[in-house]
C-alpha positions in Angstrom: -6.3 -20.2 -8.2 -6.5 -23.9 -7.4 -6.1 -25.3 -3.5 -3.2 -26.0 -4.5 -2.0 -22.5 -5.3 -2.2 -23.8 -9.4 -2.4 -20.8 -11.3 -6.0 -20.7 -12.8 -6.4 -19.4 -16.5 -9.8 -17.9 -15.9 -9.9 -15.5 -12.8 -12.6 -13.5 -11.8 -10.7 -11.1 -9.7 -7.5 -9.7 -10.3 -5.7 -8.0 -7.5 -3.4 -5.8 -9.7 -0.3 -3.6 -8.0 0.0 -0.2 -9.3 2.9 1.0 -7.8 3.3 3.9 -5.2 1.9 7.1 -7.7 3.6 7.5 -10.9 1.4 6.1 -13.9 4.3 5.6 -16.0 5.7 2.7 -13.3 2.7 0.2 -13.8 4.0 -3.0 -15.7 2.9 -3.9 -18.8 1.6 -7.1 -17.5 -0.8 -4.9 -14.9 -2.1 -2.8 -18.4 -2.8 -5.9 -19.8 -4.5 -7.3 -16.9 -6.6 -3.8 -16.1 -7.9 -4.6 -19.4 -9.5 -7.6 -18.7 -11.4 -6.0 -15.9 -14.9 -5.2 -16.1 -15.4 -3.9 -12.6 -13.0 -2.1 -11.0 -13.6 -2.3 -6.8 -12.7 0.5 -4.9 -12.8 0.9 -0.9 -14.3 4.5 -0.2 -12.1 6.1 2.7 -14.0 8.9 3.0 -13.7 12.7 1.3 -10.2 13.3 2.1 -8.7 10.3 -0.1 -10.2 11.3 -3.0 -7.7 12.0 -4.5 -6.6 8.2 -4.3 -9.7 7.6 -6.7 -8.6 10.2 -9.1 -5.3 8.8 -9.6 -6.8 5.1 -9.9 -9.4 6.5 -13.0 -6.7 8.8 -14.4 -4.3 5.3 -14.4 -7.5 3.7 -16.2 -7.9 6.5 -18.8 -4.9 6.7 -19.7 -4.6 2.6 -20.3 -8.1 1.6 -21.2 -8.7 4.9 -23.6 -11.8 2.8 -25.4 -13.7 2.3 -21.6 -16.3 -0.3 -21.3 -15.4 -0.9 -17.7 -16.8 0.7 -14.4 -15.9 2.1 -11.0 -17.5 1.0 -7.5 -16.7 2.3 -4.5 -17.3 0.5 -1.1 -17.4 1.8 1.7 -14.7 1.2 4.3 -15.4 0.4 7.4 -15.1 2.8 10.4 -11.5 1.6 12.6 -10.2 2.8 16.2 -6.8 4.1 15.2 -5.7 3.6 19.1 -7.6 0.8 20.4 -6.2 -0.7 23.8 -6.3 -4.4 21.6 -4.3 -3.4 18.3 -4.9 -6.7 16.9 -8.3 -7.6 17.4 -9.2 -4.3 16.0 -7.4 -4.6 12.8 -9.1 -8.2 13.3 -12.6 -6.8 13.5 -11.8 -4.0 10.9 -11.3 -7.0 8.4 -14.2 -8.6 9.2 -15.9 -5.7 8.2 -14.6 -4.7 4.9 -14.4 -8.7 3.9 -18.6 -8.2 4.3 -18.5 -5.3 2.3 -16.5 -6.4 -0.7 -18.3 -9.5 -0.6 -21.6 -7.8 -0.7 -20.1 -5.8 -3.5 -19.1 -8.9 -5.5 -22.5 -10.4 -5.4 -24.1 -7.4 -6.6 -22.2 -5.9 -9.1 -20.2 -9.0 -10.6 -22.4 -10.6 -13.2 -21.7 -14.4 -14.3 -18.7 -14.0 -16.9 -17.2 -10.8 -15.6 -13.8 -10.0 -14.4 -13.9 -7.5 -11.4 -10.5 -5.7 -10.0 -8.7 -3.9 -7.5 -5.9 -1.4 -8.0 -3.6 -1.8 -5.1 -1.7 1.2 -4.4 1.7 0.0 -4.1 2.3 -4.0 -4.1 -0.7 -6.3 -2.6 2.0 -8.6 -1.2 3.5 -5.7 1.4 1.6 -4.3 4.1 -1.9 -4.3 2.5 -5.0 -6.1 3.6 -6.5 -6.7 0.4 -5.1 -10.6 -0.4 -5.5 -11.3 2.5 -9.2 -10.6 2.9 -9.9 -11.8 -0.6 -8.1 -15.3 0.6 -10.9 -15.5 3.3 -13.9 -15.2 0.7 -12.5 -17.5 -1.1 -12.1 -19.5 1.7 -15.5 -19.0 2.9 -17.4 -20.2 -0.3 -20.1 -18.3 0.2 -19.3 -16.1 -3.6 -16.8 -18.2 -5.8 -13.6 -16.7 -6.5 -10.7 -17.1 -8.6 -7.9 -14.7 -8.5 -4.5 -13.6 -10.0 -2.2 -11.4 -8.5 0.0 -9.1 -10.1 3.4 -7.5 -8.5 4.0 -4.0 -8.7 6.9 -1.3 -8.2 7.1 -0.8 -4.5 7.4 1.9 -2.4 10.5 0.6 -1.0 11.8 0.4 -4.9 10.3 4.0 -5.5 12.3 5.5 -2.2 15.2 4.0 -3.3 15.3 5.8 -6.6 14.6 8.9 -5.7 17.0 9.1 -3.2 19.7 7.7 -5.4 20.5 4.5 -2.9 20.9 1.6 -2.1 18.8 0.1 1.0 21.6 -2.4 2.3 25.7 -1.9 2.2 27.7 -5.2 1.3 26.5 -8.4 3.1 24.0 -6.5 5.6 20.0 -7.8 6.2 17.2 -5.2 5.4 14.9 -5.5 7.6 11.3 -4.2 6.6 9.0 -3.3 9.6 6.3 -0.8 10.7 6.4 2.4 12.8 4.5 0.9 15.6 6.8 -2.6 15.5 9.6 0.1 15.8 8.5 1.3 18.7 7.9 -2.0 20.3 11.1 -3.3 19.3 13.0 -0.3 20.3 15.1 -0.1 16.9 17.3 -2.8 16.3 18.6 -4.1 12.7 21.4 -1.9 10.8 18.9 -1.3 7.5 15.5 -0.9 8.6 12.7 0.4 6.1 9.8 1.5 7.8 6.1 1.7 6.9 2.8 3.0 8.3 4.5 5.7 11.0 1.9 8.2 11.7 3.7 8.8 15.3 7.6 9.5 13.2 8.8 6.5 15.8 12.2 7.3 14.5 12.4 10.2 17.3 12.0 8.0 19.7 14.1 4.8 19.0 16.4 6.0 16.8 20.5 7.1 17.6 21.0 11.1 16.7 23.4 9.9 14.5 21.5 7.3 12.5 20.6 8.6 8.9 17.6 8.5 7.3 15.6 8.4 4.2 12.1 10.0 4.4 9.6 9.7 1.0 5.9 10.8 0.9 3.6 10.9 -2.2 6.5 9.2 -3.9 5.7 9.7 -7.5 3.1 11.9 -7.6 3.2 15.5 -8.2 3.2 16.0 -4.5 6.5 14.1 -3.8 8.3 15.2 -0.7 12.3 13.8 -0.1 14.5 14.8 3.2 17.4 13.2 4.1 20.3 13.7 6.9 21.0 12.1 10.5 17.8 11.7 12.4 19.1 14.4 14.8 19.7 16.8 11.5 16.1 16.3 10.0 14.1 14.4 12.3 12.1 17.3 13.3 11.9 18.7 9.9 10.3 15.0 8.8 7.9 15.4 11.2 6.7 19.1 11.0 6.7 18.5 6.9 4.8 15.4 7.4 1.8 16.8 9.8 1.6 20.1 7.4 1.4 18.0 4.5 -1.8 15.6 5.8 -3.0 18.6 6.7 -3.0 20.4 3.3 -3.9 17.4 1.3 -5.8 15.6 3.8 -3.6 11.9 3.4 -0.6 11.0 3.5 1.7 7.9 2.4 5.3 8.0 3.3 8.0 5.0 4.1 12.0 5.7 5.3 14.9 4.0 5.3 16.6 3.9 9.0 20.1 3.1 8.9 23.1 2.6 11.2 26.2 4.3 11.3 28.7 1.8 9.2 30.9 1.4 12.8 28.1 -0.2 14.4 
């Protein structure tokens, strides 16, 4: 890409979204553009996501049957999960992994080869990995030309599987995170909600107001509950900490919504 955001023909790196789990939801263009790939980039989180690197080869099996491409993983830097600066921590944590993958890029991307990253869900919401690439670029230090390409969401993906809509007639949706829920104390009538390790919902949210709970949302491990916050709000959370337990990650997202008299 150009400086002035001029699609360029000839990337190097291709930041492709693969959707929240289920193979069968990756675009055509994202098969087409995993098979440009040479080197697929992968940031190692450790023993218990493992199972995030399975599903990223078993995607690449199943589209690039003939092979001639290649996994590596980088590791990802250690992060403070409840540092007294939230910012300058996530700050810092970039820092690190943008020295990391550009390490990575200089030793394993040969003149002429097209690396990759499969970005679970869509790289445009709530992921770090655009944003980093941006700064090498930026930087200068390895060249880089990149494409992006737009995935299912996991917004889409809890939509249909709970059979809804995420706004009634003529109301906002707004999309947030657990811990700007908590800060905000609630707020907007349709609220989707990302990245809530601490089930905020309990805290800020009405008894009456319903919700719309997903994890592992197209995977065999997919877990749905639905109800007012005061019916299944507990149940969300109990069935959330048991299931990071037992598989040792966990991704969910909810829809928070407001009674329609509000």
């Amino acid at each position: 890409m150009t400086a002035t955001g001029v699609r360029d023909d000839s990337p190097n790196l291709l930041l492709i979204g693969i959707g929240p789990g289920d193979p069968k939801q990756i675009t055509i263009e994202a098969i087409e553009a995993m098979r440009e790939a040479d080197v697929f980039f992968v940031l190692d989180k450790g023993e218990h996501k493992h199972t995030l690197l399975a599903l990223r080869r078993e995607i690449c099996e199943r589209y690039i049957p003939e092979g001639g491409y290649r996994f590596v993983e980088i590791p990802d830097p250690p992060r403070d999960r409840h540092p007294d600066d939230y910012t300058a921590e996530v700050r810092a944590w970039h820092d690190g992994r943008l020295a990391k993958i550009e390490e990575a890029f200089a030793a394993e991307l040969a003149d002429g080869q097209v690396g990759a990253f499969l970005v679970w869900g869509d790289p445009a919401l709530y992921d770090s990995t655009l944003r980093i690439v941006e700064q090498i670029a930026e930087a200068g230090r390895f060249p880089v030309r990149y494409r992006v390409i737009p995935a299912v969401s996991s917004i889409s993906a809890l939509a249909a599987a709970h059979r809804i809509l995420l706004n009634r007639i003529g109301e906002p949706i707004h999309i947030t995170t657990g811990r700007r829920l908590l800060l905000d104390r609630g707020g907007d009538t349709n609220q989707v909600v990302m990245l809530d390790s601490g089930c905020s919902f309990l805290e800020v949210a009405e008894p009456d107001d319903h919700i719309w709970w997903g994890a592992y949302l197209g995977t065999d491990e997919e877990i749905l509950i639905c109800g007012t916050v005061a019916e299944v709000g507990q149940l969300i959370k109990v069935t959330r900490e048991e299931a990071r337990i037992r598989i040792g990650w966990i991704l969910d997202v909810y829809l928070l919504r407001k009674p329609e008299y509000r």
